[in-house]
C-alpha angles and dihedrals in degrees: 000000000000129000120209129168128123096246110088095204090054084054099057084025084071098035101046095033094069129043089232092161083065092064101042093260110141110194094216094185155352126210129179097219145021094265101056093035080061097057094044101061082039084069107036096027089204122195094240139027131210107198148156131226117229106049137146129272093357123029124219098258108047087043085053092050094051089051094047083060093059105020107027085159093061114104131227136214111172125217114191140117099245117109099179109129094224098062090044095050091053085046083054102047088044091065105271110145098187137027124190143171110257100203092050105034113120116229086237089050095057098040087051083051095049094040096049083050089050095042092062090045090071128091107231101204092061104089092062096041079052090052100048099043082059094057096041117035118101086213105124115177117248121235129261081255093065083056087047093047088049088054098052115276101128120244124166094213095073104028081064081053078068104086122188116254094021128111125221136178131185123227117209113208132195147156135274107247109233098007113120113252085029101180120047121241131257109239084033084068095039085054097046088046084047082053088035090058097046097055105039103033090174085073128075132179100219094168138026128179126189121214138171090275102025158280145353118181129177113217122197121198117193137245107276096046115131123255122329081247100055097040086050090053082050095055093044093058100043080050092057099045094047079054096055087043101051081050095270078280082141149062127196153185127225125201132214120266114266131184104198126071081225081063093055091090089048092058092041092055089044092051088052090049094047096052087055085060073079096077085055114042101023129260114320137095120299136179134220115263115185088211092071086061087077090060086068088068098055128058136205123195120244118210109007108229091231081056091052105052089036086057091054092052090046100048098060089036117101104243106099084196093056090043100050094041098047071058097057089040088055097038104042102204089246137015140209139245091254097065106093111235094220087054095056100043087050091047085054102048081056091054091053093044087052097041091050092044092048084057093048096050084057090067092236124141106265118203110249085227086075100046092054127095084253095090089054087057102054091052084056100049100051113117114205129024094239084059093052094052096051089049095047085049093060086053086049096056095031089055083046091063096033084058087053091062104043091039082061081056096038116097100168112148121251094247097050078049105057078043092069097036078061104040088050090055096040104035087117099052119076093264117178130206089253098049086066094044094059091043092063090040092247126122118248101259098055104048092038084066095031095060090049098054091042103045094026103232126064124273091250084054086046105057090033095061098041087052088045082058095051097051089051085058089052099039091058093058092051098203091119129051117247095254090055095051082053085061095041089053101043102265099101084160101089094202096054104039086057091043085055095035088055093042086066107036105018102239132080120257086262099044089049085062101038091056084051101060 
């Protein structure tokens, strides 16, 4: 389910005010408008959507009738205000099959709506499929020592499973992060192999081995197949229907064919590569191509540092344009196998770091929720890039609102401000007291008096506490020693950066590292 309305407070109204989670309910998503509502479902594709009418830049029902194009099988329930019959009965015929007043509903109300939707959502004949592919199927799960052996402790068991003149190729399974019913049961995957066996009797599943997120299986066909490549194309697709027929709950990799128990590493190893193609190209079924090899020795930057400080700026500006399209300039709407997907997902925990910190330094009240290492972990658990950035795009536009509010608190002078839209460029120069002052065309003692009084700490504070900030975002990605993050940061004097490290988070910039291991 996915939750869009304008208001901000209707939104998390909707999410906190019922236990979803209890019902098997997963909330996949929030947006403030149609358009991005639109891209959103586009993306998760989720089976109902809670949304209101009148909103910016897209309404509710235009939005509905571009999504019955694509997704006639997604389900509506409106939240809005309006009560005139003609706008309910369009929502109706667009495929909305509840409508209720947003402002009235009763939490018990909505929760009976959305289970009576879901209820009808769900096969009733697959519990006992489930149960008698469990009794009957020959499947047996493989020890931990088959998946040592595949990946290259020897065993003389299974290298005589290796037999001369047949093919084999290993599959590598996992599941969908995010998606409901995220690993894929046991006896569902005993029933699709049983499938699996009677249509394509060249094929056979010789191993299976169960992990935390998945699956790895070990298929053998025989001598008189036909080439590596369309036997390859044949396992794809078996792969692909077993998928849509497990619910898509499920990615996976698929190796090469090899012929030689020394090459099982190998397909091991290429299994493992082609499931990362996942984070690329979204959730589905993909094969190894030595030609994306290729793509390892090269290497693309993610998130240009001139983006990123032009984003900032633009994030808490007032031009809504500029903002969403230093977005779209920071977050390119794909990327490609040569960007490195630790890089990204660094990059990302940075930008988080910066956007929180930017509302923070605005003096409004920040949810706890997003100064938790929460945050950190959504950003971790995403499974593919197109759903980060989704998912950092809902923060964008959430801290945009957020910015709206605390500006409309906000009565910094115009010259303390153009003080902190320096500071925050220039934290890691060696900047004085009396550079920004003259900056801002004020003498020293002036504006000395007048920031503190504004901001409500010293400049020195200030710009300590801001570098401090900056050191904690570099010391979580562990990539520089602590001495050097001192010197990125503006402290190039390693006594004092972890005396002033130490004065703001009691501890000293180590032992910060050390306590995140």
């Amino acid at each position: 389910m996915v939750v869009i309305d304008d208001e901000v407070l209707v939104r998390k109204g909707v999410i906190s005010s019922v236990d979803w989670e209890s019902h098997e309910i997963e909330i996949a998503g929030e947006a403030a408008d149609g358009r991005s509502g639109l891209e959103l479902i586009r993306t998760v594709q989720p089976e109902l959507v809670l949304t209101d009418i009148r909103m910016p830049h897209m309404d509710g029902l235009q939005m509905m009738k571009e999504v019955r194009e694509q997704f006639p099988h997604i389900r509506f329930v409106i939240l809005s205000v309006l009560e005139d019959f003609p706008t309910v009965r369009e929502a109706l015929k667009l495929g909305a099959v509840d409508y209720m007043n947003k402002f009235r509903m009763d939490p018990d109300e909505l929760l009976q709506s959305v289970l009576k939707i879901k209820e009808a959502l769900v096969p009733k004949e697959s519990a006992m499929t489930a149960e008698k592919a469990d009794a009957e199927s020959p499947w047996k799960v493989m020890r931990e020592d088959w998946l040592d052996w595949l990946q290259g402790t020897p065993n003389d068991v299974y290298d005589g499973a290796i037999k001369s003149g047949s093919r084999y190729a290993v599959v590598v399974l996992e599941g969908n992060q995010g998606h409901a019913g995220t690993s894929i049961k046991y006896n569902e995957l005993h029933v699709q192999l049983e499938a699996f066996k009677e249509q394509v009797e060249a094929i056979d599943c010789m191993f299976i081995y169960e992990s935390s997120s998945g699956w790895t299986l070990f298929f053998r066909m025989p001598k008189d197949a036909s080439s590596d490549f369309e036997i390859t194309c044949v396992l794809l697709e078996r792969m692909t229907a077993m998928r849509h027929a497990c619910g898509d709950t499920f990615s996976c990799g698929v190796s090469q064919a090899f012929h030689l128990a020394g090459e099982r590493m190998e397909a091991y190893r290429e299994a493992q590569a082609a499931l990362r193609l996942v984070f690329y190209r979204g959730y589905g079924v993909y094969a190894y191509d030595s030609e994306q090899s290729a793509f390892s020795d090269r290497h693309s930057q993610f998130m240009e540092m001139g983006d990123f400080k032009k984003y900032l700026i633009c994030l808490e500006g007032h031009d809504d344009e500029a903002a969403e399209k230093a977005f779209q300039t920071l977050f390119p709407a794909t990327v490609t196998e040569d960007v490195n997907v630790t890089e990204v997902v660094d990059a990302v925990h940075a930008w988080v770091s910066s956007v929180i910190l930017l509302l923070k330094d605005w003096g409004g009240q920040v949810p706890a929720s997003m100064l938790s290492e929460s945050m950190f972990e959504h950003v971790n658990t995403r499974g593919t890039y197109l759903e980060l950035r989704t998912w950092c795009y809902h923060l964008h536009q959430l801290a945009r609102e957020m910015l709206v509010v605390f500006k409309k608190n906000a009565y910094h002078r115009p010259e303390v401000q153009r003080a902190i839209d320096y500071i925050k460029m220039h934290y890691a120069e060696q900047i004085r007291v009396q550079d920004v002052a003259h900056v801002v065309n004020l003498s020293e003692n002036y504006f000395s008096n007048l920031f503190t009084k504004e901001v409500g700490k010293t400049f020195s504070q200030y710009i300590q506490e801001i570098r401090v900030e900056k050191a904690k975002e570099l010391l979580r990605g562990r990539k520089l020693d602590w001495f050097e993050v001192g010197e990125r940061v503006g402290m190039d004097n390693p006594k004092y950066f972890s005396k002033i490290f130490k004065k703001y988070t009691g501890c000293t910039p180590i032992q910060y590292t050390a306590s995140r291991k």
